[in-house]
N, C-alpha and C positions, 0 to 999 in steps of 0.2 A: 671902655665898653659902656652899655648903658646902663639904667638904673635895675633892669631888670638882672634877675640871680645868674649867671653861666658859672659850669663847674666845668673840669676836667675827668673824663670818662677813668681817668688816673685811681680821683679820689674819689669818687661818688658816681654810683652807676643809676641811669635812668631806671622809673620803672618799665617791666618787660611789656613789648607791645603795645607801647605808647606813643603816640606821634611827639617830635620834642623838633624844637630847631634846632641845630647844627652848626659850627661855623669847623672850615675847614683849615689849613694852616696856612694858607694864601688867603684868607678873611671872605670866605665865601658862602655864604647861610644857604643849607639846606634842609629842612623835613624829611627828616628819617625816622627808623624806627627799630631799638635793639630788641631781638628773639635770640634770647640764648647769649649764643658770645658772637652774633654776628648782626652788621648792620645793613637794614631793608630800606630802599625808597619807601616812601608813605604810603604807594598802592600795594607795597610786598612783591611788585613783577621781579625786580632784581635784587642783587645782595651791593654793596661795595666793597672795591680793594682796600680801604683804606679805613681808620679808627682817627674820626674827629678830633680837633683839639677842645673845643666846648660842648655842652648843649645847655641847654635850656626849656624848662616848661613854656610854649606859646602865651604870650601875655592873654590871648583872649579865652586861652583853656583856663590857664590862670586865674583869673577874674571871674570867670562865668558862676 
């Protein structure tokens, strides 16, 4: 992975209602966003089936 921090939603849960990237278990980075115990696209239009294997703070939230 790269130098930037990913955890496992396992050990360490995002904060709520925070855009974070994602990476899925076929290595596939999305922008999501956890409310509760459930995970939203970035716009909140939908939920998904599924509980990432990473996330991560956006290096440029990060930074800013």
């Amino acid at each position: 992975m790269s130098e930037q921090e990913w955890f496992s939603p396992n050990d360490k849960r995002p904060p709520d209602g925070v855009v974070v990237d994602t990476l899925n278990s076929a290595g596939q980075m999305s922008q999501l966003v956890l409310k509760g115990n459930m995970w939203w696209f970035a716009d909140m239009s939908m939920y998904i089936y599924y509980v990432p294997k990473f996330w991560r703070i956006p290096p440029e939230v990060k930074n800013a």
